[in-house]
Backbone as CSV, one residue per row, in Angstrom:
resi,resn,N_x,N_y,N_z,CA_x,CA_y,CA_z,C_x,C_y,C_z
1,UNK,3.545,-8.125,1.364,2.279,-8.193,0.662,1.527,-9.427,1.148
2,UNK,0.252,-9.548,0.865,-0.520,-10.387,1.555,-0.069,-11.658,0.762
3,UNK,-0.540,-12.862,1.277,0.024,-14.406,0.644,-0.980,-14.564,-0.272
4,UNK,-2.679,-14.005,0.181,-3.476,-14.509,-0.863,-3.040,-13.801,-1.913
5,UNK,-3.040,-12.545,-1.830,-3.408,-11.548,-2.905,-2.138,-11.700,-4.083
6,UNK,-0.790,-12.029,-3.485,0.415,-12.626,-4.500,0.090,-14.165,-5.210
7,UNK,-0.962,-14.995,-4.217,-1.096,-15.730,-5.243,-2.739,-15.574,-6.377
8,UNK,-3.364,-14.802,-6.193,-4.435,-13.987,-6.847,-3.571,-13.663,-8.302
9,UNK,-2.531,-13.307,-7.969,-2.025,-12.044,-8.791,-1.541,-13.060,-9.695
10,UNK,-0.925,-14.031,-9.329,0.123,-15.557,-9.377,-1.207,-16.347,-10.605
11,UNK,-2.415,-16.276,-9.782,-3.400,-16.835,-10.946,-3.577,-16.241,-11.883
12,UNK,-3.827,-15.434,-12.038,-4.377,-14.369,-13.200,-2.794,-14.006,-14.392
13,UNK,-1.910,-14.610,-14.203,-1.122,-14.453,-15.140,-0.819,-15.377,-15.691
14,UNK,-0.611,-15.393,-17.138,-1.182,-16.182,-18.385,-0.547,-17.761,-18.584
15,UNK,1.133,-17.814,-17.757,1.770,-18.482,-17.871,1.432,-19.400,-16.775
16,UNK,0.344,-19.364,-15.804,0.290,-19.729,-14.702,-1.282,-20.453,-14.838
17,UNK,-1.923,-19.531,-15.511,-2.964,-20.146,-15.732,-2.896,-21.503,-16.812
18,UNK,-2.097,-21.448,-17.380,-1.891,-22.588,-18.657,-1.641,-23.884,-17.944
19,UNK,-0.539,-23.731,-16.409,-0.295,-24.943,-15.543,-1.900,-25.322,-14.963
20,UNK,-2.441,-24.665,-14.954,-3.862,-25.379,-14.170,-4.668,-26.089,-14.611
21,UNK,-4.780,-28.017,-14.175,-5.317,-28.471,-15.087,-7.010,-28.773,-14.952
22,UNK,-7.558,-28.539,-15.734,-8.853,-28.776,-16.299,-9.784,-29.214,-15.375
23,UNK,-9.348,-30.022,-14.625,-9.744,-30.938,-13.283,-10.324,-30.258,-12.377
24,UNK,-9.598,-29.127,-12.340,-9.231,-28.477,-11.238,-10.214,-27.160,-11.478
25,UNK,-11.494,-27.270,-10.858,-12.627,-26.588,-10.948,-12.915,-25.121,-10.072
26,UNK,-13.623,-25.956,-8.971,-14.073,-25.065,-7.801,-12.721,-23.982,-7.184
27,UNK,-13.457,-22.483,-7.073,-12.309,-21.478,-6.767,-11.478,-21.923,-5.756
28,UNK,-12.081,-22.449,-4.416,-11.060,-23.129,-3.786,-10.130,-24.141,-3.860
29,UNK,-10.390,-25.154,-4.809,-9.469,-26.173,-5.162,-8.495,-25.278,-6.090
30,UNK,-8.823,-24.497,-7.050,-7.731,-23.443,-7.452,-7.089,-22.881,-6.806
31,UNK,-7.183,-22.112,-5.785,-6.349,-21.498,-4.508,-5.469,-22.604,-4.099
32,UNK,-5.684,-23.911,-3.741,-5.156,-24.833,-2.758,-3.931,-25.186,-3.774
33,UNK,-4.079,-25.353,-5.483,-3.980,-26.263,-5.909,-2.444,-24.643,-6.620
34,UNK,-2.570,-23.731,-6.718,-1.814,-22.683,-7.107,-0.512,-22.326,-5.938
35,UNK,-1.244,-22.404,-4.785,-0.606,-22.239,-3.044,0.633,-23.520,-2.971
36,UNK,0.226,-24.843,-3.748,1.256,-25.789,-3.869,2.080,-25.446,-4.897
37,UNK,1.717,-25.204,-6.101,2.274,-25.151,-7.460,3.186,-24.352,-6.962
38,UNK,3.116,-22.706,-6.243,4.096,-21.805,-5.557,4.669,-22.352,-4.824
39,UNK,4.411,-22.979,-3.496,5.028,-23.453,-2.366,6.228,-24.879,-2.728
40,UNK,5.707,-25.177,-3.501,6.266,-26.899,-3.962,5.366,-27.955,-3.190
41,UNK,5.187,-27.927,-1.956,4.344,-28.369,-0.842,4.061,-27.911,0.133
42,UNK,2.990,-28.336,0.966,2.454,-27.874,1.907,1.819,-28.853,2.886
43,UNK,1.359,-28.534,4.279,0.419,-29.579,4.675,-0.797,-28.470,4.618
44,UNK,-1.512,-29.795,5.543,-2.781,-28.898,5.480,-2.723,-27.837,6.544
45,UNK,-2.068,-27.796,7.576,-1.809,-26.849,8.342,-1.674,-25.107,7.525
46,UNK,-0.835,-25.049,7.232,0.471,-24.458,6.223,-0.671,-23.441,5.456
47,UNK,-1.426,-24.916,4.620,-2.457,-24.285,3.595,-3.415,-23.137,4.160
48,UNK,-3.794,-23.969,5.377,-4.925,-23.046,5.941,-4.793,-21.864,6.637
49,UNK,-3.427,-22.039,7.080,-3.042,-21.000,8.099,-2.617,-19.644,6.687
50,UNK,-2.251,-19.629,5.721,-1.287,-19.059,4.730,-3.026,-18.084,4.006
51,UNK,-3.773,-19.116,4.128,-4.834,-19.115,3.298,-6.391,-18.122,3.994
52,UNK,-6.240,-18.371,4.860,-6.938,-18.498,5.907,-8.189,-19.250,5.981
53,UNK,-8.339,-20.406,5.242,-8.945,-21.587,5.051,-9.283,-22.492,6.244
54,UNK,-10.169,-22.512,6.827,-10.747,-23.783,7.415,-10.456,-25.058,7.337
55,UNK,-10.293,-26.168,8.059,-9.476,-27.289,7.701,-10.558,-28.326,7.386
56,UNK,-11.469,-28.128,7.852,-13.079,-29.092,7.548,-13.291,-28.789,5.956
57,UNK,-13.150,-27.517,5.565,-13.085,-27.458,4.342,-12.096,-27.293,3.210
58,UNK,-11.652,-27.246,3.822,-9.825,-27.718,2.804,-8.904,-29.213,2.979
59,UNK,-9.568,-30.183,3.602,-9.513,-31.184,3.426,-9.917,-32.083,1.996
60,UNK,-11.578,-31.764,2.430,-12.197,-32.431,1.275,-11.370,-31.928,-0.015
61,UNK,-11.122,-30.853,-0.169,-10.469,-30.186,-1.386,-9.265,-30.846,-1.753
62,UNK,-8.514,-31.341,-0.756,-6.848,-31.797,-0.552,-7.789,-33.219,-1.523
63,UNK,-8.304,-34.142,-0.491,-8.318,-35.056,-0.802,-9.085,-35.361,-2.424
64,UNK,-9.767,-34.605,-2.999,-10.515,-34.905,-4.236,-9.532,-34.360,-5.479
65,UNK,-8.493,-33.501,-4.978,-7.120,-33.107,-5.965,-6.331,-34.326,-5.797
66,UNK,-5.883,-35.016,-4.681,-5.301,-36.826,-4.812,-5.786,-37.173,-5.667
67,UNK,-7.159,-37.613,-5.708,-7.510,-38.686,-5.894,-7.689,-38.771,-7.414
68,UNK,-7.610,-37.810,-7.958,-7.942,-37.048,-9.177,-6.323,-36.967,-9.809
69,UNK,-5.324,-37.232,-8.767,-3.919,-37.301,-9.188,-3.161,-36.280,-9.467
70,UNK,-4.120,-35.191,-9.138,-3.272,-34.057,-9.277,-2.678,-33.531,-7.682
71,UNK,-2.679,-34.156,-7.092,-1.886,-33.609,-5.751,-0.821,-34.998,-5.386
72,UNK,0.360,-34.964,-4.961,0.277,-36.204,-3.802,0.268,-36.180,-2.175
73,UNK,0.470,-37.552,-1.835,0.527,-37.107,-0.032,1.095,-38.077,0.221
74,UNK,2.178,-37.593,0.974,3.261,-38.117,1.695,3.074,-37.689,3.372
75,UNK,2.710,-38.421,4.067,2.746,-38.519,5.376,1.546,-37.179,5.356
76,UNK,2.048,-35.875,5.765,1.063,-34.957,6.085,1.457,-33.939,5.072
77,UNK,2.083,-33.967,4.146,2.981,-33.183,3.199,2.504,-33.595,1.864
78,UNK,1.322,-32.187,1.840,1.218,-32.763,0.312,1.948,-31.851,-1.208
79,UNK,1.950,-32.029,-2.300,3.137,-31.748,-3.134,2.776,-32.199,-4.897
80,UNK,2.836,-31.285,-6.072,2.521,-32.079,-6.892,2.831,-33.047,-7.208
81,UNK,2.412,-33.794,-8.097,3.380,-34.931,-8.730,4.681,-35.153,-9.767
82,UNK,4.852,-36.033,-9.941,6.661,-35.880,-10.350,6.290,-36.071,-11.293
């Protein structure tokens, strides 16, 4: 089955949506931010390639979920927080 469409499916169920926090706005920062929650981590490679996301624009996304503390980044590996 496709990666988006399992995690589509992954959003829209009730127990999944309750983990998503508030912060966490724009449909793409939801995708990025659900793609980890599943994965445990990812880089940005990973993300985009899985996603089929652009890296010019899934950067900014990576980086405004940091900074906001809901992502971390370890070297090129990013991952929620503990």
């Amino acid at each position: 089955m496709n990666e988006i469409l399992v995690l589509y499916i992954a959003m829209n169920t009730p127990e999944r949506f309750q983990q998503l926090p508030k912060a966490v706005k724009s449909p793409r920062a939801k995708l990025v931010y659900y793609h980890i929650l599943n994965k445990g981590k990812a880089t940005l490679d990973q993300i985009c390639e899985t996603l089929n996301l652009k890296k010019i624009t899934t950067y900014p996304v990576l980086s405004s979920l940091v900074e906001k503390g809901l992502l971390n980044k370890s070297g090129e590996m990013y991952s929620l927080p503990n």
